[in-house]
C-alpha positions as a Markdown table, in Angstrom:
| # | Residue | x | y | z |
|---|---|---|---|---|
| 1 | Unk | -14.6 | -10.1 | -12.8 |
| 2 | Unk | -18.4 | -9.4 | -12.8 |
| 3 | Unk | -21.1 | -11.1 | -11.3 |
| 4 | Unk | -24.6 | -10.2 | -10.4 |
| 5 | Unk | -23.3 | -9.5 | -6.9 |
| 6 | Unk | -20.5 | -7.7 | -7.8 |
| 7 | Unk | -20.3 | -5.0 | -10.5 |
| 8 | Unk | -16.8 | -3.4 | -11.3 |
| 9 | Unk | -17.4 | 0.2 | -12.3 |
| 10 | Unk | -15.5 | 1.5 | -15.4 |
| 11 | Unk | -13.5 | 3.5 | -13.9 |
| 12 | Unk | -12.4 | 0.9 | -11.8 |
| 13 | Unk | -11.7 | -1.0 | -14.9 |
| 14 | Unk | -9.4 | 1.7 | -16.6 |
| 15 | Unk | -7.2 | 1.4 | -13.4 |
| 16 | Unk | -6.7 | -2.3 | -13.3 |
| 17 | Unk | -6.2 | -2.2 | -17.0 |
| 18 | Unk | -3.6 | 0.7 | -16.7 |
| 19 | Unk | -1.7 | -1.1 | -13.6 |
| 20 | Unk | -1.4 | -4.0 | -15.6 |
| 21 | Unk | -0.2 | -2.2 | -18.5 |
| 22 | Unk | 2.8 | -0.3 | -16.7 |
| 23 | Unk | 5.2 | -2.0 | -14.4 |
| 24 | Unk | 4.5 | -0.1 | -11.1 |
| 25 | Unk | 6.8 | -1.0 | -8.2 |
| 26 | Unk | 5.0 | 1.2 | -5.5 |
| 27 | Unk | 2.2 | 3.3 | -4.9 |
| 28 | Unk | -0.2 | 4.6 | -2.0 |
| 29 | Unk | -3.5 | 5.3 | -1.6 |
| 30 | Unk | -4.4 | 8.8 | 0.3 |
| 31 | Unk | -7.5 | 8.9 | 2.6 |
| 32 | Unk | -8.9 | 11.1 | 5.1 |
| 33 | Unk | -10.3 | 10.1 | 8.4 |
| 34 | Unk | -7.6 | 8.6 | 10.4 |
| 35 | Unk | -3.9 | 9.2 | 11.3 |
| 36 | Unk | -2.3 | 5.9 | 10.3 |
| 37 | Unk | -0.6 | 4.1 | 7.3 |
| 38 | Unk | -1.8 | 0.9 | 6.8 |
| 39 | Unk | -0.6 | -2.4 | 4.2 |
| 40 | Unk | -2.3 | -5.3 | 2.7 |
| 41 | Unk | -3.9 | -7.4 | 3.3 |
| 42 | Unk | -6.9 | -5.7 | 4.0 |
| 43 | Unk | -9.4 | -7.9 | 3.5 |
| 44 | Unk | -9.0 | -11.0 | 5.9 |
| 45 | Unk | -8.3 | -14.8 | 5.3 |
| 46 | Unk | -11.3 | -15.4 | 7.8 |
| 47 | Unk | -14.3 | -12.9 | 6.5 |
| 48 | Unk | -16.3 | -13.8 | 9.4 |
| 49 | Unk | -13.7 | -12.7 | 11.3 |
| 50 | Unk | -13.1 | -8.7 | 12.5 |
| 51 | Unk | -9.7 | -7.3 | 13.1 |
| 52 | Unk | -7.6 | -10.2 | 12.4 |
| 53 | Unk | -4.5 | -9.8 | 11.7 |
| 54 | Unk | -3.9 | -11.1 | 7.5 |
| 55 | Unk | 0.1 | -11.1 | 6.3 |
| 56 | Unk | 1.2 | -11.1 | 3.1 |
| 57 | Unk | 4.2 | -13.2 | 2.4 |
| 58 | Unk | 6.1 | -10.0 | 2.2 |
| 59 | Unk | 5.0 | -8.5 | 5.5 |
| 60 | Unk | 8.5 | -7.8 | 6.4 |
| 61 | Unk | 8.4 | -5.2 | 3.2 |
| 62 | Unk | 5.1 | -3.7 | 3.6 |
| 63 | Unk | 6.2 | -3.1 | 7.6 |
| 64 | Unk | 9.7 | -1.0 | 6.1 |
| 65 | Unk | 7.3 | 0.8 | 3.4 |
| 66 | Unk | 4.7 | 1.9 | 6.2 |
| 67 | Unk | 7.3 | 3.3 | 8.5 |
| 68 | Unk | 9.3 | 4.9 | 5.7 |
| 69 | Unk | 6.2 | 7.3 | 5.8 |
| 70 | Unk | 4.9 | 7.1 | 9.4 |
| 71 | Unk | 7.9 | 8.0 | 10.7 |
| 72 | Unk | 8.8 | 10.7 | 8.3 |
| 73 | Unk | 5.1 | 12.5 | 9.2 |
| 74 | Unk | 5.2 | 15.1 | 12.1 |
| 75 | Unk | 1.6 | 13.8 | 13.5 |
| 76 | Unk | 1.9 | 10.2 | 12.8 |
| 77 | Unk | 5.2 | 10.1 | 14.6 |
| 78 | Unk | 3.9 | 12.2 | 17.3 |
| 79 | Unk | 3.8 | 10.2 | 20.4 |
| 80 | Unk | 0.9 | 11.5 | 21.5 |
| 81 | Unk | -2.2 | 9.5 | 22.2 |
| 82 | Unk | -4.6 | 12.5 | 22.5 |
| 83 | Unk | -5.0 | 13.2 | 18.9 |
| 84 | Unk | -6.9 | 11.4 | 16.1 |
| 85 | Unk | -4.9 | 7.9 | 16.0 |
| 86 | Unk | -3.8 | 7.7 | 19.6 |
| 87 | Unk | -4.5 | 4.1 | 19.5 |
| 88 | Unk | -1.7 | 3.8 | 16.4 |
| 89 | Unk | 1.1 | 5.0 | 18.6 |
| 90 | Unk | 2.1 | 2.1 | 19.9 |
| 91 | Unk | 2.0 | 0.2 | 16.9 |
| 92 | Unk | 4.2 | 3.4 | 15.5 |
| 93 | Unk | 1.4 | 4.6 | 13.5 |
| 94 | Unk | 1.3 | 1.6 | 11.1 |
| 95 | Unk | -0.8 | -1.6 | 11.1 |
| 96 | Unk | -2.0 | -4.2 | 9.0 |
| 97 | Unk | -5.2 | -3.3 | 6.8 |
| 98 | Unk | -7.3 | -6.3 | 8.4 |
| 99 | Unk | -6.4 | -5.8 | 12.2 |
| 100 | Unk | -7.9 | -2.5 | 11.6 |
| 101 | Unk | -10.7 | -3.7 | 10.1 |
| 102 | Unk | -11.7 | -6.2 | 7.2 |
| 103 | Unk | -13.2 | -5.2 | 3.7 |
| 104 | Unk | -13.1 | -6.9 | -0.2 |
| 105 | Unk | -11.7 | -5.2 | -3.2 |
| 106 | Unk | -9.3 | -2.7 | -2.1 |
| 107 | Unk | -6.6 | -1.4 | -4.2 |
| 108 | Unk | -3.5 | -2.4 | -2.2 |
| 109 | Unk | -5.1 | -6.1 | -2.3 |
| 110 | Unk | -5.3 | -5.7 | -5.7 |
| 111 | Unk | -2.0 | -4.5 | -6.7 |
| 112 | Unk | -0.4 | -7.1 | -4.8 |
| 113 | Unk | -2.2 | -10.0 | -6.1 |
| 114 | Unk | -2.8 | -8.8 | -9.6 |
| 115 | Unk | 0.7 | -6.8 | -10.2 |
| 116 | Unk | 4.0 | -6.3 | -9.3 |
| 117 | Unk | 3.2 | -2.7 | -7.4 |
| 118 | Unk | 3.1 | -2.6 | -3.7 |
| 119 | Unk | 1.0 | -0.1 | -2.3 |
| 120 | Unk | -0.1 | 1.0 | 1.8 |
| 121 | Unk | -2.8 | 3.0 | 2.6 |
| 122 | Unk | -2.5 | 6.9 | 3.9 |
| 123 | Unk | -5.2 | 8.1 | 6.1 |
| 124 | Unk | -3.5 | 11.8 | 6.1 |
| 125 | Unk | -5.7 | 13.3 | 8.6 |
| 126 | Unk | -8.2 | 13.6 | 11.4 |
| 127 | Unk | -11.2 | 14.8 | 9.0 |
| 128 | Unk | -12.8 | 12.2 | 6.4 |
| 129 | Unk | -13.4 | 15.5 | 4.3 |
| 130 | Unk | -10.9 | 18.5 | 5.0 |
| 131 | Unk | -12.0 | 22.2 | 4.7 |
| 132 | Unk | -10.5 | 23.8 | 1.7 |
| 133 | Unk | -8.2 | 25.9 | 4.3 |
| 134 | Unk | -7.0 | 22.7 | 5.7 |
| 135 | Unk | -5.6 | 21.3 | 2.4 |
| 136 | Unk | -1.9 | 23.3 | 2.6 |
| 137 | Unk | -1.6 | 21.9 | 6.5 |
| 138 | Unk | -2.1 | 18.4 | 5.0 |
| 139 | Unk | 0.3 | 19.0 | 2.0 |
| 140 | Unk | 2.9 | 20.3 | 4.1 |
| 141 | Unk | 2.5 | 17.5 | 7.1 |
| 142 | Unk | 2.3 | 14.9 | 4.6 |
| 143 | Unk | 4.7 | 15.6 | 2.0 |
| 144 | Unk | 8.1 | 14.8 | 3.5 |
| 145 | Unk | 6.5 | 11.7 | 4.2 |
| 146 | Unk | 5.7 | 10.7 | 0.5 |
| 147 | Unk | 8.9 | 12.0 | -0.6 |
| 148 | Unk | 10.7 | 9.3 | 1.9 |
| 149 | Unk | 8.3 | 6.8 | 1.1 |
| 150 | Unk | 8.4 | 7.1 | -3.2 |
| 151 | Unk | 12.3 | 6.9 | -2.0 |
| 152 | Unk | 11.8 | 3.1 | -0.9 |
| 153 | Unk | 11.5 | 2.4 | -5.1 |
| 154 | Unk | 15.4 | 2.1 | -4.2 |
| 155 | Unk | 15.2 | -0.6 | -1.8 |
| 156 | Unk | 15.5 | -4.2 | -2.7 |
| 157 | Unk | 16.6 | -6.0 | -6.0 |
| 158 | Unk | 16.5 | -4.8 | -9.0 |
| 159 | Unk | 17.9 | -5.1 | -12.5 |
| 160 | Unk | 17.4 | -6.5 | -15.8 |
| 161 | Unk | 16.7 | -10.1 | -17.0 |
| 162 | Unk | 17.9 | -10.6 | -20.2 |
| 163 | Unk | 18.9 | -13.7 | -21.9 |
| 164 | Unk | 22.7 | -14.5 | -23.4 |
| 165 | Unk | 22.4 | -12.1 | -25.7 |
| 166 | Unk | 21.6 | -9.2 | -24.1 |
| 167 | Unk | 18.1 | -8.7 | -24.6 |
| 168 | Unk | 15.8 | -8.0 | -21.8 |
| 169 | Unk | 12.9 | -10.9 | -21.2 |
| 170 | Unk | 9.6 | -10.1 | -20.6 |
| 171 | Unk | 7.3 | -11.6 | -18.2 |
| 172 | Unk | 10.7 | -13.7 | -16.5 |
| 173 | Unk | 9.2 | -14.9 | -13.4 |
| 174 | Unk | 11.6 | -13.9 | -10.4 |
| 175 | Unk | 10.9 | -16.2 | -7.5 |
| 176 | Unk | 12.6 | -15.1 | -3.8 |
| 177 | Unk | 13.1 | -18.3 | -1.4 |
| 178 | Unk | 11.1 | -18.1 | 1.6 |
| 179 | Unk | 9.1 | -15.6 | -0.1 |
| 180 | Unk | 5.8 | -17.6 | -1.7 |
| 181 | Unk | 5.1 | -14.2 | -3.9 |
| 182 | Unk | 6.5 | -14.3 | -7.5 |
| 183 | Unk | 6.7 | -11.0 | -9.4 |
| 184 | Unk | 7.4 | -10.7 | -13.2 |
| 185 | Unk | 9.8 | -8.3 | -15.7 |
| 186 | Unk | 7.9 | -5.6 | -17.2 |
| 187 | Unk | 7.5 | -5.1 | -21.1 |
């Protein structure tokens, strides 16, 4: 994963190793800046290209996750197109990473290509960096919202693989038809 032009940082390093280690389902990534939730891919199929649009096999899943939380936050949800992500409303306050704009090595790229865990990204807010005194606003506009979203861990299949005895099989590779994304049992 390293080359002279791209350098992983060690930090970065511990968190691939430690998603790859535990069988994450779901996360999100919390950002500042924006008032939108946005799902992989982020980085497009065309790199030349700005603002194209660059599904996953499983858009249909990363659409449900995004408006678990958009529509669960007060502002996102908001209809309003004079605040900070008035051009998200009539997409519902959700949009695919790469419409928005194109970039290489995010984290929800990552997860779903490298694990089993899908993830969107959460721009929370209007400021890139919040005051302190802004902090408990955030929390409390945003935290209904993560509460409905970690409740999507619920939706879709899940179980155990195990083989005729009983015993649960690790690595199984569970295949969906008409979904060309395979994900694997944990340990």
């Amino acid at each position: 994963f390293s080359s002279p032009r791209f350098q992983v940082a060690p930090e970065t390093k511990a968190v691939m190793k430690w998603l790859r280690s535990i069988p994450f389902v779901l996360s999100a990534s919390l950002h500042g800046g924006e008032l939108v939730v946005t799902y992989p891919y982020d980085y497009s199929r065309h790199p030349m290209e700005e603002k194209m649009f660059s599904p996953t096999p499983d858009e249909k899943m990363f659409k449900l996750l995004a408006k678990a939380y958009a529509d669960a936050h007060p502002v996102i949800s908001d209809r309003s197109e004079l605040r900070c992500g008035g051009n998200f409303v009539k997409r519902g306050g959700i949009i695919n990473g790469a419409e928005w704009y194109s970039f290489t090595g995010g984290m929800a790229d990552f997860n779903y290509l490298h694990t089993n865990c899908f993830e969107v990204t959460v721009e929370v807010g209007c400021e890139k960096f919040p005051l302190e005194e802004e902090l408990f606003t955030i929390w409390h506009e945003n935290r209904d919202a993560l509460l409905n979203y970690m409740e999507m861990v619920h939706r879709g299949i899940k179980g155990i693989v195990s083989d005729k005895f009983g015993n649960p099989i690790k690595n199984a590779r569970i295949s969906v038809r008409g979904i060309q994304h395979d994900v694997t049992t944990g340990n």
